[in-house]
MARKOLLUM-557008 format. One record per residue (C-alpha): x negated, y negated, z negated; residue in three letters; residue number from 1. Coordinates in Angstrom, 3 decimals. Last residue first. Example, Ala and Ser with C-alpha at 12.3 -4.5 7.8 and 13.67 -1.06 7.14 Angstrom:
<sites>
-13.670	1.060	-7.140	SER	2
-12.300	4.500	-7.800	ALA	1
</sites>
This chain:
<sites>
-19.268	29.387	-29.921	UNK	228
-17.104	29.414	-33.082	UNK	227
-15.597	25.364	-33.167	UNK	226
-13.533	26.424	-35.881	UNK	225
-10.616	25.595	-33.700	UNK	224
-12.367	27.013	-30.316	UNK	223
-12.750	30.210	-32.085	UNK	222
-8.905	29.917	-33.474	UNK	221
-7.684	29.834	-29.727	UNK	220
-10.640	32.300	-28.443	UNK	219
-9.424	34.580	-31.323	UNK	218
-5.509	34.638	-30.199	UNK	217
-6.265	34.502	-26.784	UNK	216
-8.646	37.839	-26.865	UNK	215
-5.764	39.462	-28.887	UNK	214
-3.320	39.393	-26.122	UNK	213
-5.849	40.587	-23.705	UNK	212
-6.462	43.576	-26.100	UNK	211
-2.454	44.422	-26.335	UNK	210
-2.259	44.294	-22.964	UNK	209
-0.169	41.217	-21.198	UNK	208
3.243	40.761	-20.053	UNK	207
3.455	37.594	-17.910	UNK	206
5.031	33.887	-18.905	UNK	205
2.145	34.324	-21.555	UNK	204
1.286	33.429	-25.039	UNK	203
4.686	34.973	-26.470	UNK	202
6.365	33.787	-29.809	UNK	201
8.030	35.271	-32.799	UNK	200
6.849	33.029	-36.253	UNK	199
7.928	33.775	-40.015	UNK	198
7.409	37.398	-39.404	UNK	197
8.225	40.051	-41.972	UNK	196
11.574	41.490	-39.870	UNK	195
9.215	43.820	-38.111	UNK	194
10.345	44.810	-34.529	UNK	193
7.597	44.543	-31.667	UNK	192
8.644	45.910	-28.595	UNK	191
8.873	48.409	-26.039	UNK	190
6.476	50.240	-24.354	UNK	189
2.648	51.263	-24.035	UNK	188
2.116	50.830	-28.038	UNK	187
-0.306	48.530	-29.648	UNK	186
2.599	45.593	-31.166	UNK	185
0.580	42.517	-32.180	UNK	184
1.298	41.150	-35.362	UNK	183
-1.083	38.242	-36.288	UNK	182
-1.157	37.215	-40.252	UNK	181
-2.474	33.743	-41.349	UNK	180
-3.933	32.304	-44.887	UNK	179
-4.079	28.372	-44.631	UNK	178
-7.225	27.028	-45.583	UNK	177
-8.143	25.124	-42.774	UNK	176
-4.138	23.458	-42.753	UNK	175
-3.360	23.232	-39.036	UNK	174
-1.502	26.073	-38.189	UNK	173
1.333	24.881	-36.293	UNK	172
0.068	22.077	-34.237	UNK	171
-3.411	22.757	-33.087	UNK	170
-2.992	26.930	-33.465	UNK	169
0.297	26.889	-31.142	UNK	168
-1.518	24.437	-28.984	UNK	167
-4.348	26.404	-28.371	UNK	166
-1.746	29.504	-27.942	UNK	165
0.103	28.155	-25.313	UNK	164
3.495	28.831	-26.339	UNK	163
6.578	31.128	-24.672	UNK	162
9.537	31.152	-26.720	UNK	161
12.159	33.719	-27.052	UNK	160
9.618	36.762	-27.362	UNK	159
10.467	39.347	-25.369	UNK	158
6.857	39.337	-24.316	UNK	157
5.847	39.808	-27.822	UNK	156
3.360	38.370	-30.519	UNK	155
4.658	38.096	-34.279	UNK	154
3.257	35.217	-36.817	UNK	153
2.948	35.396	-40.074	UNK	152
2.042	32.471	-42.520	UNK	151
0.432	33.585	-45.607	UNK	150
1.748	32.100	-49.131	UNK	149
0.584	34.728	-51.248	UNK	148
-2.599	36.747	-49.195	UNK	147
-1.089	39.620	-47.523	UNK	146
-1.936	43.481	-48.910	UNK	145
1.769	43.854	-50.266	UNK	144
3.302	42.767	-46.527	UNK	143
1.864	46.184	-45.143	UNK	142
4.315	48.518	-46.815	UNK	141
3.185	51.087	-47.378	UNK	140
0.002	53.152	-49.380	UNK	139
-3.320	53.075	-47.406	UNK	138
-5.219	55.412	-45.400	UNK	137
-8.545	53.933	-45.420	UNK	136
-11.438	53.002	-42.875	UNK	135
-14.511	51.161	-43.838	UNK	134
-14.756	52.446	-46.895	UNK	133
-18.087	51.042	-48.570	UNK	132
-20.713	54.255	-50.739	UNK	131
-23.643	52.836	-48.022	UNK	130
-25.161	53.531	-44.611	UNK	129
-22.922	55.974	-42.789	UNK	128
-20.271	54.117	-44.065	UNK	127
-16.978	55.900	-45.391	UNK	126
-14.155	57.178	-43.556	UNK	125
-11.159	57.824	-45.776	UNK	124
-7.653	59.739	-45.211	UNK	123
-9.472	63.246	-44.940	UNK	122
-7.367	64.663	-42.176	UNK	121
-6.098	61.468	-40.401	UNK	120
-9.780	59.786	-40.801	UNK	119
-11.446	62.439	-38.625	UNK	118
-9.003	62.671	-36.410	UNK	117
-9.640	58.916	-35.779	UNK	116
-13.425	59.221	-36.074	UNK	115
-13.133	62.121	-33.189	UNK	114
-10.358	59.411	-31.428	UNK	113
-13.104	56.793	-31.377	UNK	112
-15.880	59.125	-30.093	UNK	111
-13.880	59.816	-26.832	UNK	110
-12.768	56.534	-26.133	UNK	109
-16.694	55.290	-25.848	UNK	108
-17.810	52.220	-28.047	UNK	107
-17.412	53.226	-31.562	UNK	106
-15.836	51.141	-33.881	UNK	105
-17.977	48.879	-35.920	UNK	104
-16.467	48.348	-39.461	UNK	103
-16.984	45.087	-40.881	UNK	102
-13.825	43.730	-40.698	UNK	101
-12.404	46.454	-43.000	UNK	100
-9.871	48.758	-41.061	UNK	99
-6.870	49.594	-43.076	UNK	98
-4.393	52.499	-41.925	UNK	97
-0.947	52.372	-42.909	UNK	96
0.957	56.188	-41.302	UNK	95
4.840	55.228	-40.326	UNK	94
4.384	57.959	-37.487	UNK	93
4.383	55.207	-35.177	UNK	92
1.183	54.093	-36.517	UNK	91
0.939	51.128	-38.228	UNK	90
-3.091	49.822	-38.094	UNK	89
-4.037	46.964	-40.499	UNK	88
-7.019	44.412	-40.178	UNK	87
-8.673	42.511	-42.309	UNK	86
-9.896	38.972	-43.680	UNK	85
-11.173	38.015	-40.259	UNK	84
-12.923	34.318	-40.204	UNK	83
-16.369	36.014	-41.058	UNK	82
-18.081	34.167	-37.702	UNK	81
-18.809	37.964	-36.597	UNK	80
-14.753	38.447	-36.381	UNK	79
-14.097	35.589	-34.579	UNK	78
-17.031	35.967	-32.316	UNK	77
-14.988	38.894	-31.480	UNK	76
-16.106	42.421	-31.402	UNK	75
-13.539	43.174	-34.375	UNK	74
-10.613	42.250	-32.670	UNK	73
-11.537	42.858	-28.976	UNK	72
-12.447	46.059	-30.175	UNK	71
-9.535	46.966	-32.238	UNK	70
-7.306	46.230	-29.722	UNK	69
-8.957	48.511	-26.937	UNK	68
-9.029	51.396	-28.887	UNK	67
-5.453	50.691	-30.247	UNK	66
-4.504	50.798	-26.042	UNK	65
-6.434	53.972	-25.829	UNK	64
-4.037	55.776	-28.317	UNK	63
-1.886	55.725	-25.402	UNK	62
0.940	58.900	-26.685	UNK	61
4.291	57.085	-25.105	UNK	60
2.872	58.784	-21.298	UNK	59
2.869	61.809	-22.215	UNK	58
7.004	61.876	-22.826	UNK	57
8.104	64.321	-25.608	UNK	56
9.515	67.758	-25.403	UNK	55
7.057	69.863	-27.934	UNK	54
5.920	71.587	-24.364	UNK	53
5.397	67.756	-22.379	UNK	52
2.789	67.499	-25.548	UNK	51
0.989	69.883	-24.284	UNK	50
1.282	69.696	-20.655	UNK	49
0.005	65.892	-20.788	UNK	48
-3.269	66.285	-23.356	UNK	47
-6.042	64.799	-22.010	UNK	46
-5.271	62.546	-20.082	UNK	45
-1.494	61.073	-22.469	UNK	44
-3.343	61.016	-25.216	UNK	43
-2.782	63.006	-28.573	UNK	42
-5.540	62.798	-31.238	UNK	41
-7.328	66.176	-31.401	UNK	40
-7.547	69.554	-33.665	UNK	39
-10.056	71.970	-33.753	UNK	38
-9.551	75.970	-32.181	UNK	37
-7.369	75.167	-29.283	UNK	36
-5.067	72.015	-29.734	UNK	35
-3.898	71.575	-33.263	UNK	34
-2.547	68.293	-33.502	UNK	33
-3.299	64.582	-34.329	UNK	32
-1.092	61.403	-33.931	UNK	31
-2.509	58.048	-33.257	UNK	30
0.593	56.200	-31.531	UNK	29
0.051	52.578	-32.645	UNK	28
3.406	51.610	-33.284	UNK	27
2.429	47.995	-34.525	UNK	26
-1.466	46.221	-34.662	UNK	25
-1.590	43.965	-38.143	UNK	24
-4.334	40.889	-38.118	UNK	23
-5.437	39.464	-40.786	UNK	22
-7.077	35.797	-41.147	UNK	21
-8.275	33.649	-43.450	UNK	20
-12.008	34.315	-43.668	UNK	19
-13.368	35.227	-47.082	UNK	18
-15.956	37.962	-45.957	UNK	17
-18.222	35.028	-44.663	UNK	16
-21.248	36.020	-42.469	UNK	15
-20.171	38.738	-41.290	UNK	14
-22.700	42.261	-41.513	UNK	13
-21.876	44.762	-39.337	UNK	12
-21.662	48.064	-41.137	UNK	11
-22.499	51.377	-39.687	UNK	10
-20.017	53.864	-38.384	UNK	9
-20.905	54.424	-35.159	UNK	8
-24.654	54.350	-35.453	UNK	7
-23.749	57.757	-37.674	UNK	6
-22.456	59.845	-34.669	UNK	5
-18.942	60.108	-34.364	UNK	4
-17.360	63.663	-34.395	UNK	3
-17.016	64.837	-30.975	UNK	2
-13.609	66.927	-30.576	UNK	1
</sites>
């Protein structure tokens, strides 16, 4: 596997590293093995007839889908803007993984899952370009890291109600300074299921991608704190 190059893993600076908002991705399935002489994260392309022999389905192992989350998170104007206080990774392996906002994940598929190997075997990736971690195995649960107080709001398609997200941000998460957690589930099937939610909701009458969920989420709170 390609270990990331440097560029990779340098920092972005924000502009404000007190922003409000966290965002936790569920069931991500990043799972290493042995394959050959290194070892790789597990996707269903590359890796079908092997994980097919340890009698699992190829197509649950879609590390691709975090990929694409954690780009349209941290690429976001949202993100750039300083409103993102972190982001959280829970792996379906029950592994916590923290991502500071800063962090800029590398572009091609193939480079992220040689960082992501790299981070499951020595639980820490530092920055190319100073002593910060910008990735982090970290100690369960997830609710211990939220701000006091934080609102928390779940995102599924089996979601009860159906809201238009502008709206949802307008009139249920007015207060500026109000500390807010998004839950979006990063796994090809099923659902979301954390009982730590104050909020369950869906922003579409269709199923959407983890990444497309995420892009109305930020243009929502963009357009809020009028982010062009």
């Amino acid at each position: 596997m390609e270990a990331p190059s440097e560029d990779d893993l340098d920092v972005e600076a924000n502009a404000d590293s007190t922003g409000g908002y966290t965002f936790v991705l569920e069931k991500a399935t990043l799972e290493t093995a042995k394959i050959g002489k290194g070892y790789a994260l597990l996707n269903c392309d590359d890796h079908a007839n092997f994980i097919k022999r340890h009698g699992k389905q190829p197509g649950d192992y879609r590390p691709d889908i975090c990929h694409q989350a954690l780009l349209a998170i941290l690429d976001s104007p949202l993100n750039k803007a300083g409103k993102v206080r972190a982001v959280y990774v829970n792996t379906q392996k029950n592994v916590l993984i923290k991502i500071s906002p800063h962090t800029r994940i590398p572009r091609t598929f193939k480079r992220f899952c040689g960082l992501f190997v790299q981070l499951l075997q020595k639980l820490s990736v530092r920055a190319s370009n100073g002593p910060d971690k910008l990735l982090k195995v970290v100690k369960q649960p997830v609710t211990k890291y939220f701000a006091a107080g934080a609102r928390r709001v779940g995102f599924s398609f089996s979601a009860p109600e159906v809201k238009r997200m502008r709206e949802f941000v307008a009139n249920d998460l007015k207060e500026d300074k109000e500390s807010v957690v998004f839950c979006v589930g990063a796994m090809a099937h099923g659902k979301v299921d954390v009982s730590w939610t104050d909020d369950f909701i869906s922003v579409s009458q269709y199923p959407l991608s983890a990444a497309c969920c995420i892009g109305r989420i930020c243009n929502a709170l963009e357009l809020k704190h009028d982010i062009v």
